[in-house]
C-alpha positions in Angstrom: -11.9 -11.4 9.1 -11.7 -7.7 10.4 -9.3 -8.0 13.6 -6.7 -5.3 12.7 -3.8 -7.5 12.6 -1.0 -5.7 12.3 1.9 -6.8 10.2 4.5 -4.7 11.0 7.0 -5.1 14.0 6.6 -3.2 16.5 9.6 -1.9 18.3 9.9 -0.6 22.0 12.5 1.8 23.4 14.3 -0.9 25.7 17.8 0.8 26.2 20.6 -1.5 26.9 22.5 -1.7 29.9 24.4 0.9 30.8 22.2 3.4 29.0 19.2 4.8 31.3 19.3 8.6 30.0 16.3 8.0 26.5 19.4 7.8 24.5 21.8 5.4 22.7 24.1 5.7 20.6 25.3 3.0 17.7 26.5 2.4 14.1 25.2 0.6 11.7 28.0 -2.3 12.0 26.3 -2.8 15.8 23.4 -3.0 14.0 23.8 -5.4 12.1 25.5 -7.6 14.5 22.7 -7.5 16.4 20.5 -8.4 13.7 22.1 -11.7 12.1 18.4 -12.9 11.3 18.0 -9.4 8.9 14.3 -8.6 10.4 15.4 -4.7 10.1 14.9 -5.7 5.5 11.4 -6.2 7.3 8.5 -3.2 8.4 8.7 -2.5 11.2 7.0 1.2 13.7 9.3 2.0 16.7 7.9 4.4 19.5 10.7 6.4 19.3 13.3 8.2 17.5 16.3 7.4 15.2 18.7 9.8 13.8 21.4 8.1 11.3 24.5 9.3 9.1 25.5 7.8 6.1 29.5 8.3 6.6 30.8 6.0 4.0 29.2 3.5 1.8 25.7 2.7 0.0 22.4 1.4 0.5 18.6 1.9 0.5 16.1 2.5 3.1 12.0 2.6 3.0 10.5 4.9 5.2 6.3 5.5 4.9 5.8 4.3 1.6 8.9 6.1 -0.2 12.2 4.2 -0.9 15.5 6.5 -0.6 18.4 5.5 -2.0 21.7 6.4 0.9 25.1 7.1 0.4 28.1 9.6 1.6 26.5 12.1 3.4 22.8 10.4 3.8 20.9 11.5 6.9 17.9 9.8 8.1 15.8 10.6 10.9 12.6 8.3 11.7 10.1 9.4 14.0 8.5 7.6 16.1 5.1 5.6 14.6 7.3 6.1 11.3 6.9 2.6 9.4 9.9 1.9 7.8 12.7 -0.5 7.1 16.6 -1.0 6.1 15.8 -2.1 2.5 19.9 -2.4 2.3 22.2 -1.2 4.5 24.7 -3.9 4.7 27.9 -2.0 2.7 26.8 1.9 5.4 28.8 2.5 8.2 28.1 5.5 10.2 26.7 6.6 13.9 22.9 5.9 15.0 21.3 7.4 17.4 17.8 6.2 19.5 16.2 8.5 21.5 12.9 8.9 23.2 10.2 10.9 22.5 10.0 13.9 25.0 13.8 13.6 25.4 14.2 17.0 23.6 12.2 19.4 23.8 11.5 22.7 21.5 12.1 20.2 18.0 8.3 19.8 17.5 8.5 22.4 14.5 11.7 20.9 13.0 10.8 17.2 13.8 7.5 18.0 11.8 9.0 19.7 8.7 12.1 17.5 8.5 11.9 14.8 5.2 12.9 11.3 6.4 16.0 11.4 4.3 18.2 14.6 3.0 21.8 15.1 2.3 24.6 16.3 3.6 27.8 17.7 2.1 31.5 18.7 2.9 32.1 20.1 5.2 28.5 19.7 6.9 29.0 16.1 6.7 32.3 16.1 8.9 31.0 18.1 11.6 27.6 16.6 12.0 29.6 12.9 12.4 32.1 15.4 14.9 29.0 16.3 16.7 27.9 12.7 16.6 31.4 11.2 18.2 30.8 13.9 20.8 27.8 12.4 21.9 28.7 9.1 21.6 32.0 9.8 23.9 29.7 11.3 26.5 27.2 8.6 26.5 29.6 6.0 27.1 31.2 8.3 30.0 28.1 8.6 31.8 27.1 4.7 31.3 30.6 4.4 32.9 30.9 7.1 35.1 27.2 8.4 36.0 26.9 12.0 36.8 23.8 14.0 38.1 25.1 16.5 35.2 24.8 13.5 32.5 21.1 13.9 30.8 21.5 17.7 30.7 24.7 17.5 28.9 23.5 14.6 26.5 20.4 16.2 25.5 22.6 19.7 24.9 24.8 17.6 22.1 21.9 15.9 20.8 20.4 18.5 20.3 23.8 20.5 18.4 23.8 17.2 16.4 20.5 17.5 14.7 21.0 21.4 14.5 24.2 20.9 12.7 22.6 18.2 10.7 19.0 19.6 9.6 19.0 21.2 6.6 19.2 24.7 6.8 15.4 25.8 6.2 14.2 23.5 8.7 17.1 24.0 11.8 15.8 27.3 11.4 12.2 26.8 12.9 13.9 24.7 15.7 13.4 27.7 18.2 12.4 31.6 17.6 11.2 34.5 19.3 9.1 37.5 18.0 6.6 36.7 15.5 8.3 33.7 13.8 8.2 32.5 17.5 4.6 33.3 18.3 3.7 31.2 14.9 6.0 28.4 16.1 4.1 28.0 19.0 0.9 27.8 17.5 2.1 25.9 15.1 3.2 23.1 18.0 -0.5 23.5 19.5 -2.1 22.7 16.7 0.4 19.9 15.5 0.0 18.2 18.7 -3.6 18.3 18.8 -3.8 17.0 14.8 -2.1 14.2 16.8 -4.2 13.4 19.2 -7.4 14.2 17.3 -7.0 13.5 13.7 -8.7 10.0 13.9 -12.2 12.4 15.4 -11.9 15.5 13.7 -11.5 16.5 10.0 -11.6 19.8 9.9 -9.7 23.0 10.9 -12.4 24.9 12.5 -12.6 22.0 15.0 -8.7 22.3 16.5 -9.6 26.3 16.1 -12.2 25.9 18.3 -10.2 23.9 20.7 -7.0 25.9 20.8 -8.6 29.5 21.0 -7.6 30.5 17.9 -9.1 31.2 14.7 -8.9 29.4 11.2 -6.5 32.4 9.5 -4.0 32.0 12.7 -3.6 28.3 12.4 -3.2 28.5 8.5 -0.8 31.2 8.8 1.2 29.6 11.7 1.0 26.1 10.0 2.2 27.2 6.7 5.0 29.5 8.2 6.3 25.9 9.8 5.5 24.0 6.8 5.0 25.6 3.8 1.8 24.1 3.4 -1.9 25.1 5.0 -3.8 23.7 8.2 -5.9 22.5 6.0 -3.5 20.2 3.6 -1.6 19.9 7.2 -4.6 17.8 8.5 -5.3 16.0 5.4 -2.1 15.0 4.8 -1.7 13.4 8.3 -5.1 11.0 8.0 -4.3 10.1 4.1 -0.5 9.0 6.2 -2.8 7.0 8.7 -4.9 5.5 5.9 -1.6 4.4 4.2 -0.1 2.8 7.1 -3.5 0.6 7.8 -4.1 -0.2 4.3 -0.1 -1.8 3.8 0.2 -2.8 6.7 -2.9 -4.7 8.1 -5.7 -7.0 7.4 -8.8 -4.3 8.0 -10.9 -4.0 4.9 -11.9 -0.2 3.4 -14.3 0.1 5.8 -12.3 -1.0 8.6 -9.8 1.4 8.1 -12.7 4.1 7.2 -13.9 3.4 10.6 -10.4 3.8 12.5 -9.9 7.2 10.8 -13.3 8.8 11.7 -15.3 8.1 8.6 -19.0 7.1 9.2 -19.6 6.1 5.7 -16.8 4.4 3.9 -18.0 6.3 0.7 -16.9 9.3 2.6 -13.2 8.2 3.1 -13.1 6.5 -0.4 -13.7 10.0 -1.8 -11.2 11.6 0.7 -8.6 8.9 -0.2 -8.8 9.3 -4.2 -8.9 13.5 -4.0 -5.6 13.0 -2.1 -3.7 10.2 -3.3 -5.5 9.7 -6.8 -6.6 6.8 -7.0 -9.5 5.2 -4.4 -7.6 3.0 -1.5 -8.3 -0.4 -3.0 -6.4 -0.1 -5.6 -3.6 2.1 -3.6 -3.6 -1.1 -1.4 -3.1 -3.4 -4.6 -0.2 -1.1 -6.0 2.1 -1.7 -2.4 1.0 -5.7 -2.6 2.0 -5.4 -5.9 5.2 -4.5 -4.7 5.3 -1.2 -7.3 5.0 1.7 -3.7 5.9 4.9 -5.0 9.3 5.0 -6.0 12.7 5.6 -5.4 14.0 8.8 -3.9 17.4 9.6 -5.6 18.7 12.6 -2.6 20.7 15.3 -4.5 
């Protein structure tokens, strides 16, 4: 039966009380108390943003399709449509913070070229759970004590905390001016239109076309951001799609061919074995099958 059940739980932004501003702040011990039934071993796709520090202890987390092993120093940040899950995080302690989409702004770049997990070391580490304590003493001051000041000054230290926290060759693309600054901006364009348009259209010259800019300028700006082409960019992000609706619902090939643009389910089987090496049948088999793609060991 093709119905596009999804298996995966989806999770709203519902901030709890006391916290109106598109930001919370936690630790993993709150989440877990919260969570005596364990659904976060299970896959779930929030609509917004989590950022988390590993400050003691070890675990693993799954985040789309790649399992990372966490410990001292671990930073995670899922974005939102991300599906993921805490494989094991019942021995890590450390801060996490919820945020909604749109409540920062100038982080598309970095928020596109950041990995789900990297580490931190000493003395990084300290400040960035600093920065983290920061926030966390604010937010609880302004769910106290509200101030017209409050969202200002929250976004400001959320926005230290992940520049203190990314590594160093993505916190870089976070802002700009000049050149690097002109490609960032394209580079934002085009992103968000990939977004909006990747299920429709499948090839660069189309968002070109759209945007006012030509092929060269979106390559350029793209791999600048990146490190990769418009191209691979845009290919990348539908084989990610195809993924997420072969593991995680009920739609046969041609289902998911369908949702993803492809008129002839030949077409996307093609697309689906250039990019992930194998056709998406088998892919699907291999996550059932419970063998994914491995375990990320972060240096």
């Amino acid at each position: 039966m093709e119905n596009g059940h999804d298996a995966v739980r989806q999770l709203r932004y519902l901030p709890a009380v006391g916290s109106p501003y598109g930001v919370e702040v936690l630790d993993f011990a709150a989440l877990r108390a919260m969570d005596a039934d364990r659904r976060r071993v299970l896959p779930q796709r929030p609509d917004f943003h989590v950022f988390a520090l590993i400050g003691s202890g070890a675990g693993t987390h799954e985040a789309d399709f790649h399992s990372y092993r966490l410990a001292e120093g671990s930073a995670i940040w899922i974005r939102p449509g991300m599906v993921h899950r805490w494989s094991d995080v019942d021995s890590c302690d450390g801060p996490l913070v919820l945020f909604r989409p749109g409540f920062l702004s100038g982080f598309t770049a970095a928020e596109a070229t950041a990995p789900a997990c990297w580490r931190l070391e000493q003395p990084h580490l300290e400040l960035a759970l600093f920065a983290a304590e920061h926030l966390g003493r604010e937010h609880d001051a302004a769910a106290h004590t509200p101030h017209p000041a409050s969202p200002a000054l929250l976004s400001h230290l959320l926005a230290a905390l992940l520049l203190r926290a990314l590594p160093d060759d993505v916190g870089s693309s976070a802002g700009g001016s000049g050149a690097d600054g002109r490609d960032t901006d394209v580079f934002r364009r085009y992103r968000a239109a990939v977004e909006e348009h990747f299920t429709s259209w499948h090839h660069v010259a189309d968002y070109a076309r759209a945007l006012g800019y030509d092929v060269r300028t979106l390559t350029r700006a793209t791999r600048a951001a990146t490190g990769t082409g418009a191209k691979t960019f845009l290919d990348q992000r539908i084989l990610l799609e195809a993924k997420r609706l072969l593991a995680r619902t009920d739609l046969p090939v041609s289902g998911c061919a369908r949702r993803l643009g492809f008129q002839d389910v030949s077409n996307f089987t093609a697309f689906f074995r250039r990019q992930a090496a194998m056709p998406p049948g088998a892919w699907r088999r291999t996550v059932y099958g419970g063998a994914g793609t491995g375990t990320v060991a972060l240096p």
